[in-house]
C-alpha positions, 0 to 999 in steps of 0.5 A, a space after each residue: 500500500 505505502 509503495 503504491 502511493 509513494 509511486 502515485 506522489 511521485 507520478 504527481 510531481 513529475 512535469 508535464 512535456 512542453 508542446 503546443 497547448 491544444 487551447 493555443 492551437 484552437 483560439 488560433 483557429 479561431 483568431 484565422 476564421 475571425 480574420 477571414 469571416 472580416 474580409 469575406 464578410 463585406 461580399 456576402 452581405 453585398 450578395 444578401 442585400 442583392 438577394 433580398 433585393 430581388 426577392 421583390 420581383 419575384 412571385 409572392 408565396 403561395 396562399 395558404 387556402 385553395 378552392 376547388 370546383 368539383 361536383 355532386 358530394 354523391 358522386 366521383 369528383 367531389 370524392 377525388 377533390 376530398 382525397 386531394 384535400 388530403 395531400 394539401 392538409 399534410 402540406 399545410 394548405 386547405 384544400 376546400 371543396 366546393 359541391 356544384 351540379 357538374 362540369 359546366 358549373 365548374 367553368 362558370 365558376 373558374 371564369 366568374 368567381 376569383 376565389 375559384 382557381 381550379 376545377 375537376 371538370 369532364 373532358 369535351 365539356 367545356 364551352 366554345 368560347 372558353 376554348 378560344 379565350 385562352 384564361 384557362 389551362 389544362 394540368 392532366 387527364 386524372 381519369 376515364 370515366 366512361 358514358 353509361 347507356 343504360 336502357 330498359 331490358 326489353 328494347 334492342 339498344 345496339 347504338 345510339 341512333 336506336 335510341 330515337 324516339 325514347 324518353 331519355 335522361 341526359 343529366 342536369 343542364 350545367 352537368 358534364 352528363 348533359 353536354 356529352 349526351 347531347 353532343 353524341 345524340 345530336 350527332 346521331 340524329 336523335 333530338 329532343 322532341 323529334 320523332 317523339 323523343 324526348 330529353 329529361 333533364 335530371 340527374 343521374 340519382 333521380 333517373 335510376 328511379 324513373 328507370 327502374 319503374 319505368 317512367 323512362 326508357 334510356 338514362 345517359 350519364 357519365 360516372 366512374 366504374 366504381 361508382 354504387 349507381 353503376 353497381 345497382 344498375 349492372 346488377 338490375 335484371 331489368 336494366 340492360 347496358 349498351 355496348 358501343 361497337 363503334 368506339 373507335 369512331 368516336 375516339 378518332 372523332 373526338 380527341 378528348 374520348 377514349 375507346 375502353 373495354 369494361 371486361 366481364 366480372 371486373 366491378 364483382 367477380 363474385 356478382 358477374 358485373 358486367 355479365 359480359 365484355 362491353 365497350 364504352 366511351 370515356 372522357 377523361 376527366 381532368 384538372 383545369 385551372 385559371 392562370 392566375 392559379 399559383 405555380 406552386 401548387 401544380 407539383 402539389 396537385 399532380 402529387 396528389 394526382 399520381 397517389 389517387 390515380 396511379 394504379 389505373 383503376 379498372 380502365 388504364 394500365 398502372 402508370 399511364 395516369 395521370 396524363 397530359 393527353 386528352 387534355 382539352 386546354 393548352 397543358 401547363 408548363 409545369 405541369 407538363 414538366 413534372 409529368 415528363 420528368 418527376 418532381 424537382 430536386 428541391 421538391 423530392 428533398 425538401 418541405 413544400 414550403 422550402 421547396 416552393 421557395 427556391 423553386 421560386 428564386 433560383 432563377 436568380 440564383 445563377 447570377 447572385 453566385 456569379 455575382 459572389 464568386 468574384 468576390 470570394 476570389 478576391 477574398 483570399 489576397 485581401 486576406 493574405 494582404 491584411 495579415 503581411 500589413 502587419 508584418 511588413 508596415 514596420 519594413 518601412 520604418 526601418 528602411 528609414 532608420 537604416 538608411 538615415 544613420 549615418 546622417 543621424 545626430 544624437 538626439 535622433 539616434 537616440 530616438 531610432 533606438 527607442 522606436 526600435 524597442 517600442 517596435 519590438 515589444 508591441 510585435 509581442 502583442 501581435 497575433 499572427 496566423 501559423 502560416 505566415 510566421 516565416 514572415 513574423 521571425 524574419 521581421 524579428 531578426 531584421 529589426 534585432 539586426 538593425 537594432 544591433 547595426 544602430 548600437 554599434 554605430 552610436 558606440 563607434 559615434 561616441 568613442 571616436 567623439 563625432 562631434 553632435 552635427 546639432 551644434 553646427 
């Protein structure tokens, strides 16, 4: 015991090795990245200033509150526009949904009403004159949802020239039902009060009703296959579906339909629905926006669009939606970049908020960094400046007392030689970067060499007695 703590006192006397002290070391780094943070500095506040300059022209930040147009709460629009609030929530922004009879109602509202900048509306629906007016975008197709023919079992329905007349439901005006059901009539020659045809402008709820008891012959309405009206009307013995056999036609008639196939079984395996193979027509129903719409929110939109439609359904391959085809409207640039490529790098790896922001700025932002890189060049010789300023302010100095000794009288030299002393002690105070000491020790060796020089010279003065060149 007594050995191990002889050993132990004897340990607490011995001295630590000299070397460099790691808090030395580190208050010189701090000392450099003080300097070079000063001479840096100026340029990046140049740089921020010009920066918060131009943020004045550039396009303010999106609002918080978006409204959408959609449809009917009961039917397929208004429940795509619910699960798209929901992407919007999870960003911060509400997504209100606004409830309307149909397509056409959608674009009264994106022209007449400034709180409405977007709208779920169907394809081929939308009134000439907006066509041409060019107030309105396309963003993407999202997806098809076909027109139902649905007749009374006991009539043979094989196109819609067979339809003449019967008394038909065609939807609400306003709707997109009625547009497309009258478009596709009229070009069959079936019109309403000719040939005792008749058209029953109801929506799509109150004429299954009418079907079912027989108050009308043929309901007209655009839905999607998951729709439960479909459903109860595929599964209704009573009820039979026209097969559109020359869909092809239509398609290559109007840009906006697409030829699809409802296979058999697809709505239930189990229920048979459809009990066979039928073709259809489908719009495809799309995203329209004004604009004035925010550009912020199109990839925001599309993301939603991509998380609800990516699968295809039951009509489209998975990935095929959504789309920028069948787009009624001149397609959006961002949208159709983001389409064409995926989101941006900003938008993949940071918040939407972030994202939008310098989606927003980084058209300025190439100039304000060509800006920055001449001065951050300029930077480092500024730097390396400042710190020999220090060194070399004091070679002048001596250059002087050396050249000038031989010219000196006492009193002056005297003075010399007490500049000399003064110089080297605040050289003890000054604080130098490690990679410039060479300089440092150099200046020390020159001014102890002209200090030695100046001594020698003023013994050599007094025991020769130069006479004081003062008193002359």
């Amino acid at each position: 015991m007594s050995e191990t703590n002889s050993g132990q006192a004897g340990a607490e006397t011995v001295p630590e090795p000299e070397g460099i002290h790691p808090l030395r070391i580190l208050d010189e780094f701090r000392q450099r990245r003080r300097d070079f943070v000063r001479y840096l500095g100026p340029g990046m506040t140049v740089t921020a200033i010009a920066f918060l300059i131009a943020l004045y022209f550039v396009e303010p930040s999106p609002p918080r509150e978006l409204v959408i147009a959609a449809g009917q709460k009961d039917g397929q629009y208004f429940a795509t526009a619910l699960a798209y609030a929901k992407v919007f929530e999870r960003n911060g922004i509400t997504l209100t949904v606004r409830e309307t009879v149909g397509s056409l109602e959608n674009f009264e509202l994106l022209v007449s009403d400034e709180n409405v900048d977007l709208a779920l509306v169907q394809g081929g629906s939308a009134p000439a004159e907006l066509l041409a007016a060019g107030t309105l975008e396309s963003l993407a197709s999202v997806y098809f949802e076909p027109l139902w023919v649905f007749h009374r079992a006991d009539l043979n329905v094989s196109s819609l020239a067979d339809l003449s007349g019967q008394r038909i439901v065609i939807g609400q005006q306003g709707s997109g039902s009625f547009a497309l059901a009258s478009l596709l009539l009229n070009e069959n020659g079936v019109h309403d009060n000719s040939d005792g045809t008749t058209f029953v402008l109801q929506n799509e709820t109150a004429g299954v009703a009418r079907l079912k008891n027989g108050d009308v012959d043929v309901l007209m309405f655009v839905s999607s296959p998951q729709s439960a009206i479909v459903r109860d009307l595929l599964d209704n013995s009573s009820v039979g579906l026209m097969d559109f056999s020359r869909q092809m036609a239509y398609e290559r008639r109007h840009s906006f339909l697409r030829g699809v196939t409802l296979e058999e079984g697809v709505i239930d395996l189990e229920k048979n629905l459809p009990s066979r193979t039928t073709r259809l027509v489908a719009p495809a129903a799309g995203l329209v926006a004004t604009t004035s719409l925010h550009q912020a929110f199109v990839p925001l939109l599309l993301e939603a669009a991509m998380d609800c439609h990516h699968d295809g359904g039951v009509l489209a391959d998975e990935g095929e939606l959504p789309t920028v085809d069948y787009a009624t409207f001149a397609i959006n640039d961002a949208a159709r970049s983001y389409l064409q490529h995926g989101p941006s790098f900003f938008q993949r790896h940071l918040s939407f908020w972030v994202a939008s922001l310098l989606d927003r700025t980084k058209i300025m932002i190439i100039p304000l960094i060509t800006f920055l890189i001449p001065l951050v060049k300029m930077a480092p010789p500024i730097y390396r400046w400042r710190i020999r300023s220090r060194i070399y302010r004091w070679y002048d100095l001596l250059r002087r007392i050396d050249q000038n000794m031989q010219s000196q009288n006492d009193a002056e030299l005297e003075k010399d030689r007490s500049t000399i002393e003064a110089m080297s002690r605040e050289l003890d105070s000054v604080e130098v970067p490690l990679s410039y000491m060479e300089e440092f020790y150099n200046l020390r060796l020159h001014i102890h060499l002209v200090e030695e020089e100046l001594q020698r010279y003023m013994a050599t003065r007094s025991a020769l007695n130069v006479p004081d060149s003062s008193h002359c």
